[in-house]
C-alpha positions as CSV (number, residue, x, y, z in Angstrom):
1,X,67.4,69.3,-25.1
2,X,69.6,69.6,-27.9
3,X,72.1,72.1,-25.8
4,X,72.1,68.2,-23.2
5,X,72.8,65.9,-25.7
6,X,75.7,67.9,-26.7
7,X,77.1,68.2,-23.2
8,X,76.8,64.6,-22.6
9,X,78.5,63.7,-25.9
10,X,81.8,66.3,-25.0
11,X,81.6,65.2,-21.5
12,X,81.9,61.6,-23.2
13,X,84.8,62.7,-25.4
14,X,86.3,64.5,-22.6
15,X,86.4,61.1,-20.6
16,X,87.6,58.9,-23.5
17,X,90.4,61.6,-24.1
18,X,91.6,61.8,-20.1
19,X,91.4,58.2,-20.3
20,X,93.7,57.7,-23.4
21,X,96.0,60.7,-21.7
22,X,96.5,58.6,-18.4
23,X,96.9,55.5,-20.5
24,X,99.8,56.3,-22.3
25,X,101.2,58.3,-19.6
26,X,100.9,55.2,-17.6
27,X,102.9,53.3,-20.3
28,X,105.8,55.8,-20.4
29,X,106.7,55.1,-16.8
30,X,106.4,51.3,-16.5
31,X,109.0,49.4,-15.8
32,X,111.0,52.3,-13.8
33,X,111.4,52.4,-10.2
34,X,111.3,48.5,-10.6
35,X,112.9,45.6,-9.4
36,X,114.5,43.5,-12.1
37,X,116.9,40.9,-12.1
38,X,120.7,40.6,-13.2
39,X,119.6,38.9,-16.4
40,X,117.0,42.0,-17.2
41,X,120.4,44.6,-17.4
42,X,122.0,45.4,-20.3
43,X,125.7,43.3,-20.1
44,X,127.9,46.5,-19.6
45,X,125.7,47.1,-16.0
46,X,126.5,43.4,-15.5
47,X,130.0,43.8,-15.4
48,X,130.1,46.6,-14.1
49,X,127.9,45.2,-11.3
50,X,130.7,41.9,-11.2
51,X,133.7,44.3,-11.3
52,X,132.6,46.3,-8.3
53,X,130.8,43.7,-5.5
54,X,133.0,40.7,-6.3
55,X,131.4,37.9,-4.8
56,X,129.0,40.0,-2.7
57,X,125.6,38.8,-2.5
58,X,122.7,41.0,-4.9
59,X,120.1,41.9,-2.6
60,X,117.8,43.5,-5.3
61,X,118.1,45.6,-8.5
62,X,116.5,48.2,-9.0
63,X,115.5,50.2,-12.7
64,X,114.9,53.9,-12.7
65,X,115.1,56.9,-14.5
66,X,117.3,59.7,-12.9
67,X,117.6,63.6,-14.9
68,X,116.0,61.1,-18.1
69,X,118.4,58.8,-18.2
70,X,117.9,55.2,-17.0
71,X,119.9,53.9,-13.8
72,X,120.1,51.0,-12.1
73,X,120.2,51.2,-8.5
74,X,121.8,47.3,-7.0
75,X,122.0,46.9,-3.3
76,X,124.4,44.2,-2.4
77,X,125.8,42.5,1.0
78,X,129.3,40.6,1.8
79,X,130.0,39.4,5.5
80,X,128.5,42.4,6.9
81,X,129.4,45.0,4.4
82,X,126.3,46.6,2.8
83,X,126.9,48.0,-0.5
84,X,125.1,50.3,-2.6
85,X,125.9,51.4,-6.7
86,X,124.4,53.6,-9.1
87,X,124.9,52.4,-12.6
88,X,123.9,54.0,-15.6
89,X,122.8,51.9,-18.4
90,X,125.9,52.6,-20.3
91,X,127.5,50.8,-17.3
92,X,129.4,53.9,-16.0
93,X,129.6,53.9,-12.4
94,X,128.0,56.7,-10.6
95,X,128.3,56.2,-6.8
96,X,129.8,53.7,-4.9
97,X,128.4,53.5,-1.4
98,X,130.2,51.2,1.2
99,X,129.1,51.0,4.9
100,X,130.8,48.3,7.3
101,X,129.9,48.1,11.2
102,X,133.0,47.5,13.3
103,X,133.5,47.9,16.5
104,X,135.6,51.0,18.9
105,X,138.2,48.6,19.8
106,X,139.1,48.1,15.6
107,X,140.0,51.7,15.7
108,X,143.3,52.9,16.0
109,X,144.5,53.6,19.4
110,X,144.9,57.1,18.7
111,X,141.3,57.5,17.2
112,X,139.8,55.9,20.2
113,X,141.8,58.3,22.3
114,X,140.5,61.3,20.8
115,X,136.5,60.0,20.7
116,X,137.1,59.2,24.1
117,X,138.1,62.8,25.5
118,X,135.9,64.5,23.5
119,X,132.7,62.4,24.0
120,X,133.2,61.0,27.3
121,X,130.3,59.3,28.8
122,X,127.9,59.6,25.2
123,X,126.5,56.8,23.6
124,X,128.1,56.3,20.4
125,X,125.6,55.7,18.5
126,X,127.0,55.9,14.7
127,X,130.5,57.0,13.0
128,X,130.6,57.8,9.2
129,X,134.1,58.7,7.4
């Protein structure tokens, strides 16, 4: 009887301890892998954010943490251009991603040529440089 009451009371502490452990474990990661909004960055992200979309439209920023450092991820759009950054929140850019669709007759002549012979009659489906 005594041996029970003394497993119920460490299985109690046990509880209360993995209980405080997720807690604050919890707390540590909030508020990463979050969206947040322009006016939620620190000013240096801002302008760096300004400098490199221009008038681009912000789809969404998003807060993370990357190697333990926090980054902000911002996915933007301009007539068609999709644009991607990686900002750390020192405002250094980190990558610059840029994707446009355009169409085969915007290519050069002699780019067209050369997909043509080598491709033939394949579906072009997607062309990265």
């Amino acid at each position: 009887m005594i041996g029970d009451n003394h497993q119920i009371r460490q299985h109690k502490i046990f509880r209360w301890m993995l209980v405080i452990l997720l807690a604050t474990g919890f707390g540590v990661t909030i508020g990463f892998g979050k969206k947040v909004s322009l006016t939620e960055i620190p000013a240096v992200v801002q302008d760096t954010i300004v400098r490199e979309i221009g008038q681009a439209l912000i789809d969404k920023i998003d807060r993370d943490k990357d190697d333990d450092e926090i980054v902000y991820e911002v996915d933007a759009e301009d007539d068609g251009i999709d644009i991607e950054l990686k900002i750390s929140s020192d405002g250094t850019l980190q990558k610059k991603k840029v994707e446009e669709e355009i169409t085969l007759s915007e290519l050069p002549q002699v780019v067209r040529n050369t997909i043509t012979r080598e491709i033939r009659n394949l579906w072009i489906e997607e062309v990265r440089c």
